[in-house]
C-alpha positions in Angstrom: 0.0 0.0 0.0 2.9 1.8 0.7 4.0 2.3 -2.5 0.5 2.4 -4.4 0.1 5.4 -2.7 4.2 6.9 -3.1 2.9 7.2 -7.0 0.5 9.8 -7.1 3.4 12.4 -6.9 6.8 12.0 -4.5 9.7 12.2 -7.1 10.5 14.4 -9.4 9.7 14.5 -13.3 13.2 13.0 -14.1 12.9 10.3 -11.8 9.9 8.7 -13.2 11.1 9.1 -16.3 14.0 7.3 -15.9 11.7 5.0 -14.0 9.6 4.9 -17.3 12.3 4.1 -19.8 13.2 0.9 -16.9 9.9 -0.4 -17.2 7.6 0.1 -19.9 8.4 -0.7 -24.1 9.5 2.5 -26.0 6.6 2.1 -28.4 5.5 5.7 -27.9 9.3 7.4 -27.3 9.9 8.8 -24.2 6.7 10.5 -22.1 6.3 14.3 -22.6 5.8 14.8 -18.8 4.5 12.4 -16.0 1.6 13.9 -15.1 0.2 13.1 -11.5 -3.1 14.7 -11.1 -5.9 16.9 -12.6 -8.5 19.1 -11.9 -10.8 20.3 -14.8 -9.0 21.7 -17.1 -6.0 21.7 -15.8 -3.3 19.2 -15.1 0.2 18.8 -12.9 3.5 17.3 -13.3 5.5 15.5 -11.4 7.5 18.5 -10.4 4.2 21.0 -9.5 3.8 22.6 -13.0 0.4 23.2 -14.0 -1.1 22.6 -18.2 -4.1 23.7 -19.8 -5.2 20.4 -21.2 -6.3 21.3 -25.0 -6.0 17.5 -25.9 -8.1 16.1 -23.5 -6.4 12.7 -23.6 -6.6 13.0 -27.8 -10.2 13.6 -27.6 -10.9 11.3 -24.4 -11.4 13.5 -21.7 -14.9 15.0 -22.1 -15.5 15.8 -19.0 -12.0 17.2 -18.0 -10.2 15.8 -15.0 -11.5 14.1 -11.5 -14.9 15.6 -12.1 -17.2 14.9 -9.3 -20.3 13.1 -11.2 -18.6 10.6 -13.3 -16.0 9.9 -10.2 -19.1 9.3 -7.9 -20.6 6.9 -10.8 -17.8 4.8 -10.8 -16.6 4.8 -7.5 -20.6 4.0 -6.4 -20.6 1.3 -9.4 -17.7 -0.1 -8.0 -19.1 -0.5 -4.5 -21.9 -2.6 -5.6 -21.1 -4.5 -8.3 -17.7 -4.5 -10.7 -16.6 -6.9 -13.1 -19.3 -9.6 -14.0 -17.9 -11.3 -17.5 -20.5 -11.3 -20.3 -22.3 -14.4 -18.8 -24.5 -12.4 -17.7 -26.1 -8.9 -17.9 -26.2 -5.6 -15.6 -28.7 -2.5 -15.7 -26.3 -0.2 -16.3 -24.8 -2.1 -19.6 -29.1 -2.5 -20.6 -29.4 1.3 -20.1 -26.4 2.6 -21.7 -27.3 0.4 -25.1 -30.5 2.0 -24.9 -29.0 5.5 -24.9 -26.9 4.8 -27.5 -29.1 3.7 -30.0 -31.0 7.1 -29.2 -27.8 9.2 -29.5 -26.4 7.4 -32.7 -29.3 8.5 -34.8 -30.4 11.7 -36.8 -32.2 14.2 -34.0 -35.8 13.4 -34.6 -36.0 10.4 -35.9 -37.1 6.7 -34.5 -34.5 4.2 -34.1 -35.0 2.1 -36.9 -36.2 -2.0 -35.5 -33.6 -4.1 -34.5 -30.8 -2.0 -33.8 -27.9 -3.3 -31.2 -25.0 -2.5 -29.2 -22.1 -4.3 -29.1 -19.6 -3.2 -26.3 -15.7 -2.9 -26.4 -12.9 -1.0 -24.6 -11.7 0.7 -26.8 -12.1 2.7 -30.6 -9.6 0.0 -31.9 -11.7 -2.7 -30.8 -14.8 -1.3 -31.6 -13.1 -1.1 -35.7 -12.5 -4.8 -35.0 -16.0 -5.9 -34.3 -16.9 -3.4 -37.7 -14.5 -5.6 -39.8 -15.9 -8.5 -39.1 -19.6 -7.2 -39.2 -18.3 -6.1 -43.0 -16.7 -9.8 -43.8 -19.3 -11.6 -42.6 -22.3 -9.4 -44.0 -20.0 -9.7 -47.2 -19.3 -13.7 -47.5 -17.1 -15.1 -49.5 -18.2 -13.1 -52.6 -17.4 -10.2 -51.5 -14.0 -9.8 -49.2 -12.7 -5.9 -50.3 -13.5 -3.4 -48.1 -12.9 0.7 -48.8 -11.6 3.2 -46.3 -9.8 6.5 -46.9 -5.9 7.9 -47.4 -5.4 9.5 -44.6 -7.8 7.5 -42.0 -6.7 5.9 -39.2 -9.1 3.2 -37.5 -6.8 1.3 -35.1 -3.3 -0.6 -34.8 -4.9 -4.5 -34.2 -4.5 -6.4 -37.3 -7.9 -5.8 -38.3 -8.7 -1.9 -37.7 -4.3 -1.8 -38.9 -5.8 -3.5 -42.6 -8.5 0.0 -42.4 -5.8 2.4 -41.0 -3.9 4.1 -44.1 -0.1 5.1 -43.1 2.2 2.8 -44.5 4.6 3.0 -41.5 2.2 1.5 -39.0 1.6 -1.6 -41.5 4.7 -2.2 -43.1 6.4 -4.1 -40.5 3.8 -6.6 -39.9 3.8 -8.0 -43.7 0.1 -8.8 -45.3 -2.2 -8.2 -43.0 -5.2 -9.9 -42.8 -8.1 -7.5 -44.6 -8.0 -6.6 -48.4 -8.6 -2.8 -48.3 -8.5 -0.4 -50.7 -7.6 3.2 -49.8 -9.3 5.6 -51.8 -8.5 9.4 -52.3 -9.8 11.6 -49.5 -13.3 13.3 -50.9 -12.8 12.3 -54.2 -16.5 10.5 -55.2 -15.0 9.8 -59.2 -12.9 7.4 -57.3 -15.3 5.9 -54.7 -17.9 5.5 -57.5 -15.0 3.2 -59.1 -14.1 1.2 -56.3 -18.0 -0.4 -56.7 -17.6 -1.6 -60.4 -15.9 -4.8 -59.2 -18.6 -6.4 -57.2 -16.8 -7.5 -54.6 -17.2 -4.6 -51.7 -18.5 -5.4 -48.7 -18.3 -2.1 -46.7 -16.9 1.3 -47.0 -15.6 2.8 -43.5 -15.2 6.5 -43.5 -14.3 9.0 -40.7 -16.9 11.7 -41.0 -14.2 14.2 -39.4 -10.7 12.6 -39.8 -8.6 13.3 -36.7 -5.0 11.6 -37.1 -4.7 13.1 -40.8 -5.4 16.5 -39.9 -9.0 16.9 -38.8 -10.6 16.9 -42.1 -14.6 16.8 -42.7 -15.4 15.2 -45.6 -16.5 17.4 -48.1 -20.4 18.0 -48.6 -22.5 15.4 -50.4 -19.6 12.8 -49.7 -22.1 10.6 -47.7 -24.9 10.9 -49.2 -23.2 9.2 -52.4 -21.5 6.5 -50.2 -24.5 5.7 -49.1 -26.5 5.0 -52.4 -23.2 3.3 -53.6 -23.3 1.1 -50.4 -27.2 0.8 -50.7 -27.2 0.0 -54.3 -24.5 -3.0 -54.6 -25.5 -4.6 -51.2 -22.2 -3.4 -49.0 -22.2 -1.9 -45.5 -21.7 1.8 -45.0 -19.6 1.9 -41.6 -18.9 5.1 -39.6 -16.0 5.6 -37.5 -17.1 8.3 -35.1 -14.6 7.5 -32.1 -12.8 10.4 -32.7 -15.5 12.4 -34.1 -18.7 11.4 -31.9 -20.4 11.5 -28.8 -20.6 15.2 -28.9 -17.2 16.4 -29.9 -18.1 18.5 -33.1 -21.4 19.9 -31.1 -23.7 17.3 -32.0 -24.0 13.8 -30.8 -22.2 12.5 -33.3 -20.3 14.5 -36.6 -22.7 13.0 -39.4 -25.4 14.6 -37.7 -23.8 18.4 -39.2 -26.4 18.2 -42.5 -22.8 19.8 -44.7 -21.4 16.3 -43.5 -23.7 13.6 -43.0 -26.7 15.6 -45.5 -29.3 13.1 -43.2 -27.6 9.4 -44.0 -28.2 6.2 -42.2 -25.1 4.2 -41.8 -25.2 0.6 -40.7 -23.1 0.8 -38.2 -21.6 3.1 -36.3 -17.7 2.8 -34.1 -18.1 4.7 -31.0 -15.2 5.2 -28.1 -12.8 7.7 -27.0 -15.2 10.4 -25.2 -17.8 8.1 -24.7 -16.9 7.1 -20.9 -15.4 10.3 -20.0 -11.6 8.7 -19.6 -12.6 5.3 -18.5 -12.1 2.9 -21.5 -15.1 2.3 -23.3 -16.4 1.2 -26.9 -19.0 0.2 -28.8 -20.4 -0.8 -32.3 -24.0 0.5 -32.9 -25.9 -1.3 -35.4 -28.9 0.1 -37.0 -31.4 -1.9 -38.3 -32.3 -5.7 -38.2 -29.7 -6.7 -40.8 -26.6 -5.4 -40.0 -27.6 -5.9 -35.9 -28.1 -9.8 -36.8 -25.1 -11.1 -38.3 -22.7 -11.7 -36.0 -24.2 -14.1 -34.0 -23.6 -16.1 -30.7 -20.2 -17.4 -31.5 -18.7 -15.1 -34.1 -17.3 -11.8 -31.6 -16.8 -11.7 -28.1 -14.9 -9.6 -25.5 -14.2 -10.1 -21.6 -14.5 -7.1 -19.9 -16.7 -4.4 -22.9 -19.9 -3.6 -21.6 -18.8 -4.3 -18.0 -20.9 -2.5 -15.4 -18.1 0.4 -14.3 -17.6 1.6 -17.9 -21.1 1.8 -18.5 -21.5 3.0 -15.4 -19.2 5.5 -16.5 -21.0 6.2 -19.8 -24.3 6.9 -18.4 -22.5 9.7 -16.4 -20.9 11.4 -19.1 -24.2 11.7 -21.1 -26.0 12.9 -18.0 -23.6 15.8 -17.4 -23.3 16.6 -21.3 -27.4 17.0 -21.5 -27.9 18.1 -18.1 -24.9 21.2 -18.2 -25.6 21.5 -22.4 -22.3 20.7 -23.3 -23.3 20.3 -27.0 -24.1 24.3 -27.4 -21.1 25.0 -25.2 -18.8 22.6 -27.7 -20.2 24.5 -30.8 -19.5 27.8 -29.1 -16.0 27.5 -27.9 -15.3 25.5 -30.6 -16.6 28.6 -33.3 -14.8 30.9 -30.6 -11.5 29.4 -31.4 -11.2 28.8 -35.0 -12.8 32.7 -35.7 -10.1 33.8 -33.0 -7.2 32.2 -33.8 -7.8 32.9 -37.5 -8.0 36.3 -36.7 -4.8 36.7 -35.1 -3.3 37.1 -38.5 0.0 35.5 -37.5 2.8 34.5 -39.9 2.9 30.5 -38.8 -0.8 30.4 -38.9 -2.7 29.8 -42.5 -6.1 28.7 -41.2 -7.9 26.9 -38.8 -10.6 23.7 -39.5 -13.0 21.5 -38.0 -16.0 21.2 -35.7 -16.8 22.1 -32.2 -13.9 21.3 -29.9 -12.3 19.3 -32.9 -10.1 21.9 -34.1 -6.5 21.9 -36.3 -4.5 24.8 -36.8 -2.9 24.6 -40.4 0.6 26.5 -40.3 2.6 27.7 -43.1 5.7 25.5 -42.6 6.1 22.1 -41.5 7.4 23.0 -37.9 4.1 21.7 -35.8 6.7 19.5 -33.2 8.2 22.6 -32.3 5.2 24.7 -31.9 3.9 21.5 -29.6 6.7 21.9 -27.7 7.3 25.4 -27.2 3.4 25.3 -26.2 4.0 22.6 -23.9 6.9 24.4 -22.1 4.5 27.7 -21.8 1.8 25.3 -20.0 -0.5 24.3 -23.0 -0.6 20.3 -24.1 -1.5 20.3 -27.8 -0.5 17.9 -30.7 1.3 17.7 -33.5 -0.9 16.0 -35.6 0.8 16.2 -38.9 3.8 18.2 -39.5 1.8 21.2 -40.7 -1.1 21.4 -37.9 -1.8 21.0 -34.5 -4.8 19.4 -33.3 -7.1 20.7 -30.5 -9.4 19.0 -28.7 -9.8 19.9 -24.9 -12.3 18.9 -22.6 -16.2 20.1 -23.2 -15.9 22.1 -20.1 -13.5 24.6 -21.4 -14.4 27.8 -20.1 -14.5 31.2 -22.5 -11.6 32.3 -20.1 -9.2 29.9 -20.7 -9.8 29.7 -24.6 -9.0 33.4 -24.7 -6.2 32.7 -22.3 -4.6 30.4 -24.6 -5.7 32.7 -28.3 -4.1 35.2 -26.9 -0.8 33.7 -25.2 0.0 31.8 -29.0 1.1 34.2 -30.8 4.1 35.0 -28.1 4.8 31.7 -28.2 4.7 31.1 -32.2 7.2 34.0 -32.5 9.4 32.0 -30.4 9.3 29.0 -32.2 10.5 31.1 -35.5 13.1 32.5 -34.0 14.2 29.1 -32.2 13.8 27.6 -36.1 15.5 30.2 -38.2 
């Protein structure tokens, strides 16, 4: 016990990370900072330095950090009943599927009959029940299925065959989907991909988050889905980045310029979705694509287990009761019209939706700006060389998103000295 509770901050920053680099496989490079407690919006190292978290755990951390409703849920969950295997069945896995399949469809409409839930831990996971949804809808017909350049939909064999970088997937040899990448937003191309027959789903990102946070371009969907519709092949939406009220509505194909009112078949749901306690599911809609996998076909040991729907059912309780969604599309607006505005050198636009937000610079030096933002007590990322990506927790306050607009461009005319 002793030591359990040494961790949550004796030691200073280099000592853990020397303790880091003992213990744990460098498959992420060394840690940025060893962070040892939050509050909000705000976070703490190791040595007492305090960050403005505008990642939010890469689009995890909805409800910012140790808030009081989703730590009572879990800690009260765990008091009564914890782990439970999928033997058997709890309320609070029942009632967060039923919230779901309200929260996955258009505002307005009826869930259509027969929709289900199935529950993972993650977005990866959540990809690898979609893949076999696709392969086994498909049959041995039909064994292709389409995704984007640029998307990223996991790193386990499966949701690695969807994901597009070459550097992920070259080590591991053939990998076990046939997937074809098409060009991002370009429906000449996707309209080609269907001439063969053999597709059994398309998965698309509505928002793509690792390639830069790009919305697909208007009336994208809409064609997917007739394409999908018309040759018998699953239209699949990866939302894990994207959904459960990141972009200001329930999920990003609800925007009408994005989605233009489309039913997918499925739907890949994590990240935000249990406030920082690993969740995930796939939502299918409709009888069809909700029936085929079948006892036997998918499983998973601890999705659906009552703490992280526990968990769930918080989050989506404080987003409705607080109206998260309206303060999302605010700060969200605030941010990009602000930090557009600012008119500096390094910065040639800003994109996205709600709290979703990339900065596009003008030269490829996004690792230093992260940095030198980092050091001035702001996490971002460097999502691609040319943009960082924002995506802080839903609880943001107008204060500290003008805090940060107008500390940036200070710090960007540091970076360009540091770089010249």
């Amino acid at each position: 016990m002793t030591e359990i509770l040494s961790t949550t901050g004796s030691g200073s920053e280099l000592a853990w990370e020397q303790r880091y680099t003992g213990a744990l496989m460098n498959t992420f490079g060394p840690p940025q900072r060893v962070l040892v407690r939050g509050e909000g919006c705000y976070v703490w190292d190791a040595d007492g330095n305090r960050y403005l978290d505008l990642l939010g755990g890469i689009a995890v951390n909805t409800l910012g950090h140790a808030h009081p409703t989703l730590t009572g849920a879990i800690g009260a969950q765990l008091n009564t009943l914890g782990h439970i295997s999928n033997f058997f069945a709890s309320p609070t896995q029942i009632a967060l599927a039923e919230r779901l399949l309200g929260l996955v469809v258009q505002p307005g409409s009826a869930v259509p009959t027969g929709s289900r839930v199935f529950f993972t831990n993650s977005g990866t996971e959540a990809l690898e029940a979609a893949v076999k949804l696709a392969l086994k809808h498909g049959g041995p017909q039909r064994r292709r299925i389409l995704a984007l350049e640029g998307a990223f939909h996991g790193r386990s064999l499966g949701a690695l065959s969807l994901t597009h970088k070459a550097a992920y997937k070259e080590p591991f040899g053939q990998l076990p989907v046939d997937v074809v990448h098409l060009p991002f937003g370009d429906l000449q191309a996707l309209e080609a991909a269907f001439d063969g027959g053999d597709i059994a789903a398309f998965v698309v990102e509505p928002v793509q988050g690792e390639a830069g946070v790009r919305p697909l371009p208007p009336g994208y969907l809409v064609r997917a889905r007739e394409l999908t519709t018309e040759h018998d092949a699953l239209l699949i939406l990866d939302e894990v980045q994207s959904g459960f009220g990141r972009t200001g509505t329930w999920m990003a194909h609800h925007h009408q310029e994005i989605g233009g009112g489309v039913v997918p078949d499925a739907v890949a749901l994590a990240k935000g979705m249990g406030g920082g306690f690993p969740i995930g599911a796939l939502v299918a809609i409709g009888e069809g694509p909700a029936t085929t996998l079948t006892p036997g076909s998918h499983g998973t040991t601890f999705g659906g287990n009552p703490v992280a729907a526990a968990a769930g059912l918080a989050t989506i309780h404080v987003i409705e009761r607080d109206d998260l969604l309206t303060a999302v599309a605010e700060r969200g607006e605030y941010l990009r019209t602000a930090i557009a505005a600012l008119g500096h050198p390094l910065i040639a636009s800003t994109r996205g939706l709600g709290l979703l937000i990339a900065i596009e610079l003008t030269a490829p030096v996004s690792p230093d700006v992260g940095r030198a933002l980092l050091a001035a007590g702001y996490i971002v990322n460097a999502v691609s060389p040319t943009a960082i990506r924002l995506a802080p927790p839903y609880i943001l306050t107008q204060a500290q998103a003008e805090a940060f607009v107008a500390a940036l461009p200070g710090i960007l005319d540091s970076t360009s000295e540091a770089t010249q």
